[in-house]
N, C-alpha and C positions, 0 to 999 in steps of 0.2 A: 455609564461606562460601556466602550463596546468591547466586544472579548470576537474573536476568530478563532473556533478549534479546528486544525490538522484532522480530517476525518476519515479514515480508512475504508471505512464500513466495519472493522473488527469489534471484538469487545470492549479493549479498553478504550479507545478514539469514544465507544457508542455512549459508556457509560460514564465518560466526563463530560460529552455534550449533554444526557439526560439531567447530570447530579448540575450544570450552571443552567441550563433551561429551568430548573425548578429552585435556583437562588431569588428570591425575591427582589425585587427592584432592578434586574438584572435586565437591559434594554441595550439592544443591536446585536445579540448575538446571531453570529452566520458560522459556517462551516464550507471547509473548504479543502477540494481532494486531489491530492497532485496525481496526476495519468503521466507516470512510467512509460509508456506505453510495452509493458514488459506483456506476457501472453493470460494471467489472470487480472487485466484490468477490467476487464469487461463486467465479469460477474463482482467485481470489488465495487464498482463502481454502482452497479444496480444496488449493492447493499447499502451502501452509505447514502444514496439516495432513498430509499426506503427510511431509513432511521431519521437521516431530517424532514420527514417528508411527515412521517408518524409526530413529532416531537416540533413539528411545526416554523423549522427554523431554514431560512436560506441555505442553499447550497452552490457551490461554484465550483466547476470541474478547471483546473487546471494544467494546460498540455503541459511537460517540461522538456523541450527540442531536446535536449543531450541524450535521453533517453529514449527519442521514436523509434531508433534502431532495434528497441525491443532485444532481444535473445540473440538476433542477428549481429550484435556487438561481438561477441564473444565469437567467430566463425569463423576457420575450424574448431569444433569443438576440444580439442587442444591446447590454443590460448586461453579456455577456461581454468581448464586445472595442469597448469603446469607441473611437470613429474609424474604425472597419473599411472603411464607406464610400471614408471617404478614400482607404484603401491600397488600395481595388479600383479607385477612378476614379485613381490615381497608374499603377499598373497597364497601366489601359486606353491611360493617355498613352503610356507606352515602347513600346507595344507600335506604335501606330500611327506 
């Protein structure tokens, strides 16, 4: 059977691929890392490559275009957190 895990490079991604790499009889597994291109892909990506690399299993980096925009999506930083204002002058109230 072949199995594809979702691989982060985090914990949990690392340690479902560890626990079916060591399922016996378990043949074609690969791994596979979608690139956000959001601004910590870089070091995400050297992890998760590490971890299949260790555990001996294919890996395939994934662009996903919607996302090359990265952080630049959201710009002005305004369209990120709509009402933000509010919660800084909300804020300033408690404080005084």
């Amino acid at each position: 059977m072949k199995r594809l895990v979702m691989l982060s490079g985090g914990l949990d991604s690392s340690v479902l691929l560890y626990k079916l790499k060591k399922q016996d009889g378990l043949e074609g597994l690969a791994a596979v890392y979608l690139d956000l291109g959001t601004p910590p892909t870089q070091k995400e990506w050297r992890a998760a490559e590490k971890v299949a690399s260790r555990l001996g299993v294919a890996i395939y980096r994934n662009r996903v275009p919607h996302f090359e925009l990265g952080d630049r999506l959201f710009s002005p930083p305004e369209l990120a957190f709509p009402g933000r204002e509010s919660i800084r002058l909300a804020g300033q109230t408690l404080v005084r």
